[in-house]
Structure formats: C-alpha cells, structure tokens
TORRO-190402 format. One record per residue (C-alpha): x, y, z; residue number from 1; chain. Coordinates in steps of 0.001 Angstrom, whole numbers, plus 500000, padded with zeros to 6 digits. Layout:
+--------+--------+--------+-----+------+
!      X !      Y !      Z ! pos ! unit !
+--------+--------+--------+-----+------+
!      X !      Y !      Z ! NUM !    A !
...
+--------+--------+--------+-----+------+
//
This chain:
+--------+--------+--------+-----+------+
!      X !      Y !      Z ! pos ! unit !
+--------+--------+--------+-----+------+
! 612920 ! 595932 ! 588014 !   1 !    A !
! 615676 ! 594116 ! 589676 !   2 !    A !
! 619542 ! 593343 ! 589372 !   3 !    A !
! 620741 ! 589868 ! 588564 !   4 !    A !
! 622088 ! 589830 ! 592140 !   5 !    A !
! 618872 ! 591476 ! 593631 !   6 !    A !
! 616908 ! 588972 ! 591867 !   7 !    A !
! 619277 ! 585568 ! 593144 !   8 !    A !
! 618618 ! 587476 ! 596596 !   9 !    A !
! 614995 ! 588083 ! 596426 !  10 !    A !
! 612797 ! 586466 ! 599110 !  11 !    A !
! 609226 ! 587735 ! 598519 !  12 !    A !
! 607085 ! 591046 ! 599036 !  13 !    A !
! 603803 ! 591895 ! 600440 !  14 !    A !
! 601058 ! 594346 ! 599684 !  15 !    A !
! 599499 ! 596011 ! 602560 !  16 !    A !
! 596564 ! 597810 ! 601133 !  17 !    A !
! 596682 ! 601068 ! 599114 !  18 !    A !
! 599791 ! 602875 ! 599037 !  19 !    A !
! 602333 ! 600604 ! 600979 !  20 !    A !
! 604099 ! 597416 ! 599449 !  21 !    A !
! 607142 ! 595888 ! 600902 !  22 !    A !
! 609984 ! 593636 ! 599305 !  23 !    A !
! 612864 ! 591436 ! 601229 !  24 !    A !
! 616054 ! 590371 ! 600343 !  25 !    A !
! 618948 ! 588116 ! 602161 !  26 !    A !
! 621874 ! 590010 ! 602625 !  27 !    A !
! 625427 ! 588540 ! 603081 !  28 !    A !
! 625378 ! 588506 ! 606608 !  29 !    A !
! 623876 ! 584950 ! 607543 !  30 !    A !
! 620379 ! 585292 ! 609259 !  31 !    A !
! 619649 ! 589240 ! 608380 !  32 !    A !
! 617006 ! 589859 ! 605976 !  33 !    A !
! 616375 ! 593481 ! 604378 !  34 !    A !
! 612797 ! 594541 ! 603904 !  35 !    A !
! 612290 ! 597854 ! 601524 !  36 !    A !
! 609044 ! 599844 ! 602586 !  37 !    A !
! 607777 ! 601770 ! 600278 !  38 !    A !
! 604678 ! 604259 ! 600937 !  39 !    A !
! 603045 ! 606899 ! 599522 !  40 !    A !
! 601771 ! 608730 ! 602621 !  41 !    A !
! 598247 ! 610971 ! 602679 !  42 !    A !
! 599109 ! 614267 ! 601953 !  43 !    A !
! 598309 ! 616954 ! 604402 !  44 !    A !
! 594747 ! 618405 ! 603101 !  45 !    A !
! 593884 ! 614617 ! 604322 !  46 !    A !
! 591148 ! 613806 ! 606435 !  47 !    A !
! 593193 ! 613246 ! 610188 !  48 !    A !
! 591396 ! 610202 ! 610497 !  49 !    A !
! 592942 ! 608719 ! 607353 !  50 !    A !
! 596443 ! 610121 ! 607997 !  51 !    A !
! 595783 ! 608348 ! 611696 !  52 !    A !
! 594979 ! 604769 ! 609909 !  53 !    A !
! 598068 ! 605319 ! 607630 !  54 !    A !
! 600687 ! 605372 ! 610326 !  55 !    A !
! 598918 ! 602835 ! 612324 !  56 !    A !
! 599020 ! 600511 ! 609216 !  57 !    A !
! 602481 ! 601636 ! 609154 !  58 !    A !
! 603353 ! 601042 ! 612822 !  59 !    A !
! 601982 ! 597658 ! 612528 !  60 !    A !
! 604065 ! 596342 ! 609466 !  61 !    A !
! 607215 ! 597634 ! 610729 !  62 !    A !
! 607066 ! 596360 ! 614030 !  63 !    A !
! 606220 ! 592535 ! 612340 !  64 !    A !
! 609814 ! 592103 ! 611178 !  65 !    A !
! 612973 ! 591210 ! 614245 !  66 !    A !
! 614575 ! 594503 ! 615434 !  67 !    A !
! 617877 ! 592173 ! 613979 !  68 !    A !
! 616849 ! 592841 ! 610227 !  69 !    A !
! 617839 ! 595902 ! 608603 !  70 !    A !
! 614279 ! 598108 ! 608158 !  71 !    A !
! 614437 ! 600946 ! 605227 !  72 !    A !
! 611195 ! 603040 ! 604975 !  73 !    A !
! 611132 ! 605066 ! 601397 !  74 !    A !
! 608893 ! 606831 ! 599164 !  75 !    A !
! 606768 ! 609553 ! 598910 !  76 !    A !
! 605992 ! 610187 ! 603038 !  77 !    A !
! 604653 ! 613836 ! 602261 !  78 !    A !
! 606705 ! 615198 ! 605314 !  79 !    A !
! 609122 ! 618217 ! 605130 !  80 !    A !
! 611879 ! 617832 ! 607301 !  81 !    A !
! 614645 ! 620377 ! 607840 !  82 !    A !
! 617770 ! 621973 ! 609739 !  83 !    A !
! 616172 ! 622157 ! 613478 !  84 !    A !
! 616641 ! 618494 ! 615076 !  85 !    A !
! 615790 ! 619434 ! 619033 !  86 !    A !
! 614638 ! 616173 ! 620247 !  87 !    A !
! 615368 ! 614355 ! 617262 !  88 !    A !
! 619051 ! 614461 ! 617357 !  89 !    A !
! 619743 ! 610646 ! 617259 !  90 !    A !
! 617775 ! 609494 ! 614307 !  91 !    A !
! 617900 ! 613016 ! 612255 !  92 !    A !
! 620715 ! 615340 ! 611551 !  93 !    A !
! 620826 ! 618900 ! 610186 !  94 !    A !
! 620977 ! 618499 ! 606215 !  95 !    A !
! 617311 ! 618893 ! 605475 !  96 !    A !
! 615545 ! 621678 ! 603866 !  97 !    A !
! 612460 ! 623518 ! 605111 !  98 !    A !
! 610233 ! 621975 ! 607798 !  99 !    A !
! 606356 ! 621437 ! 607698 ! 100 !    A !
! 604273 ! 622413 ! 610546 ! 101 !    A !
! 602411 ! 619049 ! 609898 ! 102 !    A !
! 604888 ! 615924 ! 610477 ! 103 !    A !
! 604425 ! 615239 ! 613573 ! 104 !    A !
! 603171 ! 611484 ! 612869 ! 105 !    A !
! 606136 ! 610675 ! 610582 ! 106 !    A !
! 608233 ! 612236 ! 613657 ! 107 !    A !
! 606897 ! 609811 ! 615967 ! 108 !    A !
! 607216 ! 606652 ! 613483 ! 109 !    A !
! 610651 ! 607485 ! 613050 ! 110 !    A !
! 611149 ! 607990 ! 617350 ! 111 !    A !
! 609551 ! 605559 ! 618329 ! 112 !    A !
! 610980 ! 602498 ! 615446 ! 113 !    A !
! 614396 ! 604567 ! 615237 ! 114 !    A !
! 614282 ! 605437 ! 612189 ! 115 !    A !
! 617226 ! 607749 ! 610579 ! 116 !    A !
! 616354 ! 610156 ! 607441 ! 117 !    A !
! 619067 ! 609485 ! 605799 ! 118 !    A !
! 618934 ! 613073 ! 603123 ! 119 !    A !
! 618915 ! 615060 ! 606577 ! 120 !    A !
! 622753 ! 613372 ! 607427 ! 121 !    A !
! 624990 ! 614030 ! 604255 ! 122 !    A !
! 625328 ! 617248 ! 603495 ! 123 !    A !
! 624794 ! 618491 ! 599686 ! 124 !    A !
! 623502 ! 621208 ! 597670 ! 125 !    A !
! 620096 ! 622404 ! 597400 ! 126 !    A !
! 619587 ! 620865 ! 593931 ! 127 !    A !
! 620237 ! 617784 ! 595499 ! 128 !    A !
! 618084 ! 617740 ! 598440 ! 129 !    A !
! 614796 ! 618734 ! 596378 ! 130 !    A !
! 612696 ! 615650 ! 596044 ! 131 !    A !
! 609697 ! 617151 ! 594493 ! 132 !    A !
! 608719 ! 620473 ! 592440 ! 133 !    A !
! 604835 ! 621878 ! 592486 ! 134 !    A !
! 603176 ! 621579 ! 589021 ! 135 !    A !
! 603597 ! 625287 ! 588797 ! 136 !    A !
! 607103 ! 624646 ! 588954 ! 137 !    A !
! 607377 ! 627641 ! 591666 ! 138 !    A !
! 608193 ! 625336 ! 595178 ! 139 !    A !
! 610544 ! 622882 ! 595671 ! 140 !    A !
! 610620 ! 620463 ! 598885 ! 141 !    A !
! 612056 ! 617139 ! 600169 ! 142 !    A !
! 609082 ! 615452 ! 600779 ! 143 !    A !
! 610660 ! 612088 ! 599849 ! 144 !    A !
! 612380 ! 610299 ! 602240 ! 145 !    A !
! 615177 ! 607104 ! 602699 ! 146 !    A !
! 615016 ! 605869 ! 606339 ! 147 !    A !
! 616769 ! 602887 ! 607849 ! 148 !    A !
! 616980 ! 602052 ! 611374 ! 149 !    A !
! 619178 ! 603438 ! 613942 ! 150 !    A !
! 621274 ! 599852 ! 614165 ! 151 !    A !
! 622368 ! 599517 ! 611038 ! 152 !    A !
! 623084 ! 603851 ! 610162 ! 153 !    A !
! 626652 ! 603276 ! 609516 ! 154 !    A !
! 626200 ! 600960 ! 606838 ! 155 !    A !
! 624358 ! 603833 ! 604988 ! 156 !    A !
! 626945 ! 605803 ! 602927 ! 157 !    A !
! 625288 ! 608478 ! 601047 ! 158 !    A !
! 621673 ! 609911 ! 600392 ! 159 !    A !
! 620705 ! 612474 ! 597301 ! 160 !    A !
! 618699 ! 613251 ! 594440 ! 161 !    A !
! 619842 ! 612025 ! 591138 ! 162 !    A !
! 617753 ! 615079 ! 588846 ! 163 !    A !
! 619231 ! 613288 ! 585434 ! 164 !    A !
! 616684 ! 610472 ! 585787 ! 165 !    A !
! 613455 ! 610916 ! 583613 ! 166 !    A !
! 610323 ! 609076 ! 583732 ! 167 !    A !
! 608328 ! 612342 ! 583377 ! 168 !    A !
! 607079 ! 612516 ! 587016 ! 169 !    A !
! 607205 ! 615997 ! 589369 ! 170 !    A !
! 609449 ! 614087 ! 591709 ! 171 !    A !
! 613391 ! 613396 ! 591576 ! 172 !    A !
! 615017 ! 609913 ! 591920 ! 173 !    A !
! 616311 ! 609809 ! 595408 ! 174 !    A !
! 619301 ! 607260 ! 596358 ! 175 !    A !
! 621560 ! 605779 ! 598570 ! 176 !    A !
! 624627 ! 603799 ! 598824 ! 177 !    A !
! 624911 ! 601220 ! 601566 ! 178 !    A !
! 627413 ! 598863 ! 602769 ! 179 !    A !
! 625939 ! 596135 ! 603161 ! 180 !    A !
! 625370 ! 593551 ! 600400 ! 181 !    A !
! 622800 ! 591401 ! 599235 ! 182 !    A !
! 623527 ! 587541 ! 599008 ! 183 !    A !
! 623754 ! 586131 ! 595722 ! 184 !    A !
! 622369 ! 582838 ! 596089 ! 185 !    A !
! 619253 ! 583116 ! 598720 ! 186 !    A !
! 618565 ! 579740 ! 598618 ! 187 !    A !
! 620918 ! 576916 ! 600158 ! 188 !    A !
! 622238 ! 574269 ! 597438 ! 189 !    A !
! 620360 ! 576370 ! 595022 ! 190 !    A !
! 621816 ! 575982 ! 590866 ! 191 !    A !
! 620264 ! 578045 ! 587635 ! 192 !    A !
! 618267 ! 576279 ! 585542 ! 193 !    A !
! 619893 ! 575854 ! 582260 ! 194 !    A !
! 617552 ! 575782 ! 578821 ! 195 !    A !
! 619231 ! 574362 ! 575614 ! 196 !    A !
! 618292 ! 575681 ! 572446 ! 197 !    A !
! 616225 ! 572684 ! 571504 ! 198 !    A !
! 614966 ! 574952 ! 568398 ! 199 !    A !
! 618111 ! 574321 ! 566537 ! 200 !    A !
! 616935 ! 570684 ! 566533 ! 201 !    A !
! 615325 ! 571942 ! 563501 ! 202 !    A !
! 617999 ! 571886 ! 561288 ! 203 !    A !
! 618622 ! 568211 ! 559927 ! 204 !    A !
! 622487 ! 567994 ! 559953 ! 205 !    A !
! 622230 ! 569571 ! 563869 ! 206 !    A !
! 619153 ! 566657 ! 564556 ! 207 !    A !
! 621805 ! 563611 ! 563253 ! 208 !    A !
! 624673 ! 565657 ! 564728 ! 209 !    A !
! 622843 ! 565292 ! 568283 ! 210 !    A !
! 621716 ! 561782 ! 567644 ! 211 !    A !
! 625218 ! 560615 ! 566392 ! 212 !    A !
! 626791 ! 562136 ! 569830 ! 213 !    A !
! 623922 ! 560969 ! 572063 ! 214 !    A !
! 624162 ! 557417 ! 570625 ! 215 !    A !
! 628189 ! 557090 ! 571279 ! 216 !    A !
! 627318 ! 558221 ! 575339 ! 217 !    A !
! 624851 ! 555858 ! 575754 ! 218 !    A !
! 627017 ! 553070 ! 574151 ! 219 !    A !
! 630115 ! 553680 ! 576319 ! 220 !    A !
! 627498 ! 553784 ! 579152 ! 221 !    A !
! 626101 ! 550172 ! 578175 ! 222 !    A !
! 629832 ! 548865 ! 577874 ! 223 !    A !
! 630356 ! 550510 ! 581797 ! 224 !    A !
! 627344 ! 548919 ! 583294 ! 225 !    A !
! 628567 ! 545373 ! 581240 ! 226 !    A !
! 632063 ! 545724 ! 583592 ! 227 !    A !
! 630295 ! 546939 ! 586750 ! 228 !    A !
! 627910 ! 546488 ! 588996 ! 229 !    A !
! 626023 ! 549789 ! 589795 ! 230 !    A !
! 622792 ! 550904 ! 591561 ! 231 !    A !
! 619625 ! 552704 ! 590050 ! 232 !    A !
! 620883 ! 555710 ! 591416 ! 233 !    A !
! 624070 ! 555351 ! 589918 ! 234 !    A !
! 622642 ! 554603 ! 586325 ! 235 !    A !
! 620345 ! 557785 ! 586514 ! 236 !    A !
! 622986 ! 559966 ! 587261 ! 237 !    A !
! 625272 ! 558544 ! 584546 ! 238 !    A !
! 621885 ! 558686 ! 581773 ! 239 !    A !
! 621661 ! 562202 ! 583291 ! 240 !    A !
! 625108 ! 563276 ! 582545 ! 241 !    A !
! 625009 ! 562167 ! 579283 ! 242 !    A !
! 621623 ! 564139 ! 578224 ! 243 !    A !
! 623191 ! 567670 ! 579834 ! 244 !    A !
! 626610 ! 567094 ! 578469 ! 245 !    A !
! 625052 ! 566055 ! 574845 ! 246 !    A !
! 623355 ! 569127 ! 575184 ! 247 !    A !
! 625996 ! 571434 ! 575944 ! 248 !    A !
! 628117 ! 570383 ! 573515 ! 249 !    A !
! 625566 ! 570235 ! 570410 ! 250 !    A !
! 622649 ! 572595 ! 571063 ! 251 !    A !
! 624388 ! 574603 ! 573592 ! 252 !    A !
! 622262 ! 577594 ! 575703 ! 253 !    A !
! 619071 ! 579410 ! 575072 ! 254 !    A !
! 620181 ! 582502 ! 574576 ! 255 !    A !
! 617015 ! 584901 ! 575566 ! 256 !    A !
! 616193 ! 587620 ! 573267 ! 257 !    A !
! 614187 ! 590462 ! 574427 ! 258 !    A !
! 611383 ! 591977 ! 572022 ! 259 !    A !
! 612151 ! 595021 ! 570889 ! 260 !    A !
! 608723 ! 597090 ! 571168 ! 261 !    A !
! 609522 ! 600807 ! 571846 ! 262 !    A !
! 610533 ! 601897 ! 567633 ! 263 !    A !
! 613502 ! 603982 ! 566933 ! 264 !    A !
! 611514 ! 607008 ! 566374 ! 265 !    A !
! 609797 ! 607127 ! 569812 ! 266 !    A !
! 613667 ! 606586 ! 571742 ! 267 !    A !
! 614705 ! 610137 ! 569830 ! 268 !    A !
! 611742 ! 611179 ! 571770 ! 269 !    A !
! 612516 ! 609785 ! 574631 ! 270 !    A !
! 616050 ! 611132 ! 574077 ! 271 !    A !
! 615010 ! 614589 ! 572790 ! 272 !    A !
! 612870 ! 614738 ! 576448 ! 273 !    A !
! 615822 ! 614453 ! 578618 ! 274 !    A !
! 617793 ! 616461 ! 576943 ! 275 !    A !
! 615489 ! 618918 ! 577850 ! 276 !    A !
! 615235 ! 618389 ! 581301 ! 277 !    A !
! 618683 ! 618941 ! 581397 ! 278 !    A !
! 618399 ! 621991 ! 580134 ! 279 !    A !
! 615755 ! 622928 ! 583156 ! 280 !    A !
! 618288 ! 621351 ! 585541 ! 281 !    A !
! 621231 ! 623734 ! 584034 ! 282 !    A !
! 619104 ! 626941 ! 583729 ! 283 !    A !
! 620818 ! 630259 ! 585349 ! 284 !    A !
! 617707 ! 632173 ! 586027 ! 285 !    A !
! 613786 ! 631708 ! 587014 ! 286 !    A !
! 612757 ! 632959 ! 583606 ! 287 !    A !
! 614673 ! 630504 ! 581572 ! 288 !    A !
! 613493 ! 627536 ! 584021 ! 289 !    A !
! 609874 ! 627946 ! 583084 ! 290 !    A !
! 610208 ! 628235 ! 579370 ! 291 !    A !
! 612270 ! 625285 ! 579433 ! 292 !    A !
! 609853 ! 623274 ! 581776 ! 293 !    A !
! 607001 ! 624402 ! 579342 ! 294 !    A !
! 609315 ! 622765 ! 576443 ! 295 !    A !
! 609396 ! 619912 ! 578797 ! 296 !    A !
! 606140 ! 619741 ! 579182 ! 297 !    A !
! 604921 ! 619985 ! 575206 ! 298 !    A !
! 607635 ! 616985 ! 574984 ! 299 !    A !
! 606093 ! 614806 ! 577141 ! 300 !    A !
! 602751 ! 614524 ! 575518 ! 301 !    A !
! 604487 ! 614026 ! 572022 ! 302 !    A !
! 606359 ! 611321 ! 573245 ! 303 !    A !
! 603274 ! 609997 ! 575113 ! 304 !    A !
! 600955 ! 609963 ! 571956 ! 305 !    A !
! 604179 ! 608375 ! 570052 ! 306 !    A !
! 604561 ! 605744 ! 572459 ! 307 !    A !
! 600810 ! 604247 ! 572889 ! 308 !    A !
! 600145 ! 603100 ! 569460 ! 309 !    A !
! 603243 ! 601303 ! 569820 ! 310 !    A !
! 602517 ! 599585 ! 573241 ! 311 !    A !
! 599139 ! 598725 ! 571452 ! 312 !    A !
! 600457 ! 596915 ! 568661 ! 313 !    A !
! 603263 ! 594939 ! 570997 ! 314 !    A !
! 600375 ! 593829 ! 573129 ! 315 !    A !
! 598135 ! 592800 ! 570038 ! 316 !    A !
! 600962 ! 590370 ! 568725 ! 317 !    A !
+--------+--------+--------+-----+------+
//
C-alpha cells in the first residue's frame, strides 16, 4: 500500500526470485532515484550453499543500481547484530542488541556495499530494538534490519520498532524517518486524469441540464470561428474546452467509493485483538506476559474464522 505522494513518485519494482522484491521511487533531488530492498534472508539452520546463493543474488541486485541513488536494504535478514562494532565502525554503531555467531555474510554485504544498520545508530530502549519474539514467546532479537548506504546516512533520522502495529505476525513494525523526500510528480508534464460522474446522466432534468449547457458552448464557438480564421488545432482545443468545462460544471467528479467488505462485527475483533496486544506490550512481569499472549493468541483465530466468510462473500459478488 502506498501514499498519494509515494504513488505520484512511483517508478516501478522488480521481483528477483523467492524472497527479494525491490520498488523505486524519484525523490526531490533531480536525477536520484530510491530503490527499497526488501528480503527475507535464509535463516541459519539453512543449507550454506543456499545462504551462499542468497547473498550472491543479493550482491548482484545491489550493485545494478549507480552508487549516486540512495540504496535501503530492509526486511527480515535473520542476522543479530549488537553493541561490539570492531571493524565495522563506519557503517554500524553501538545500539544493537545481542550478536549472532552466524552473520558474517550480512557483515560483508553491508562492508563491502556500505551499508549502515540504521537500529544499531539511535539509541532506544530495549522494547524498541526487539524486532522479533520466538513462538514460545521466551526470546526476543533484532533480526530485522533498515540499511541505507553510507552516502546518504545523514539523511536517515531515526530507526525503531513501532510494537502498537498489529497484523498478527511474531515480528514488530520497524521504521525510519528520513530526510529526504519523494517527488510528487515523477513524470515530466505529467496531469491526473479526471473522471466525471457520467452516471448522473441518468437523471432526466441532469441529461437536458448538460445538453442545454453543452449546446450554448458550441454555439458561441460556431459564432467565434464565423469572426475568425483558426487552424484545426485551434478548433480541437476550443471543442475540447468546452466538453471538460461542460463537464465540470454539470456532472462534476467521480467521486470513488471504496467497498466496504470487512462487517462491523469482525472490526470489534480486530479492535478487541489489539487491545490485547497492548496489554502484552504493558505487562510488568513474565507471568502476566504469557497469559496475555495466550489471550492474544485465542483472539487471533476468532477473528481469523470471523473474517474468511466475509472475504468469501466480497469475492463472490
């Protein structure tokens, strides 16, 4: 899902196989195009030789794109990263958590593209460094990761874990706030296109309304072209004119009207749900975690089995 203004800026994405897809975007800086990596790296119980064709897949997209664009690498990358940065010290600072004994290719992705993770630079509580919690709720890590190259850093403002967001999933919505800003219009010369509500041509007295005010512009036009001599060019622009403005004035704009498939009962689910997740997020002690999580838990598959026969019926009609 995108923004209006990430939308107007949108140039394209790619897919590049299982597990890594990649967006761009203009940005307001003429010339400078932002691609968004997104991966979801082998975990560590991985075959090497598959965790070796990852990174190599990897390597190869990143290093497609102008070292001028500004490169962000996100997702799940399945590496822990922590306080020690010996080695490291100009693309990682000292904010992270605990670090795995296996990340040594993510290490050398991010050395050798320079590649700053961004949640290892601002410092913040624990709460909001955890990225992920095992499905025994007992371990919490930051296994998910924002990088962006070394040349652009500054623009990056803040990185952390927004734990309020809900979609049901065992990892946290990680952010960041940058500087830099996505152009509006991506494409030179480029104007909306504007739909009338022709429906409303459906009522009679709005039908001779439009004809009555269509008629007059086309007569004044006739009495122009009678006093002037114009080109073809001219006359279509003039015809033109008088359709849009006709239009504007009588039917007016389309006004879109999104379906409303999720009922009213299944968004008190949805509502109950996070409510309870807040209550994990606010629990004092280990014992009162867990019973909340399995609360959580017993939600989710209510609202799940709430939600499907709805989805089925939208997707009948």
């Amino acid at each position: 899902m995108l923004s209006k203004v990430a939308r107007n800026a949108f140039v394209g994405w790619e897919s590049h196989g299982s597990g890594i897809i990649k967006p761009s975007f203009k940005t307001k800086k003429e010339g400078i195009l932002m691609h968004i990596i997104q991966c979801y790296a082998p975990t560590n119980d991985i075959n090497d030789d598959i965790k070796d064709q990852f990174y190599e897949r990897l390597q190869s997209i990143i290093e497609k794109y102008p070292r001028n664009d500004l490169t962000i690498l996100t997702r799940d990358l399945n590496a822990k990263v922590g306080i020690y940065n010996t080695g490291y010290e100009d693309i990682m600072g000292r904010h992270g958590l605990v670090r795995g004994t296996k990340m040594e290719r993510f290490a050398n992705l991010r050395a050798f593209n320079k590649l700053v993770i961004g949640g290892t630079i601002f410092p913040h509580k624990r709460i909001h460094k955890t990225t992920w919690i095992s499905p025994d709720h007992t371990t919490e890590n930051q296994i998910d990761h924002i990088c962006i190259n070394k040349k652009f850093r500054r623009t990056m403002e803040n990185v952390r874990t927004r734990r309020g967001a809900d979609i049901a999933s065992d990892h946290h919505l990680v952010v960041t706030k940058l500087k830099r800003k996505l152009k509006k219009d991506w494409t030179t010369g480029q104007t909306s296109l504007q739909r009338f509500n022709t429906a409303s041509l459906r009522d009679t007295d709005r039908l001779n309304d439009f004809k009555i005010a269509l008629n007059n512009k086309f007569q004044a036009l006739q009495d122009l072209l009678k006093e002037e001599e114009t080109t073809m060019e001219d006359n279509w622009k003039d015809i033109k004119e008088a359709l849009t403005s006709t239009c504007q004035e009588v039917l007016g704009l389309k006004k879109h009207h999104h379906k409303e498939w999720i009922s009213i009962e299944t968004l008190d689910k949805i509502k109950e749900r996070k409510n309870k997740k807040t209550a994990i997020n606010n629990s004092q002690t280990r014992a009162e975690k867990v019973q909340h999580q399995l609360n959580t838990l017993k939600q989710t598959n209510k609202q799940r089995r709430a939600l499907e026969p709805t989805r089925r019926n939208t997707w009948k009609t």
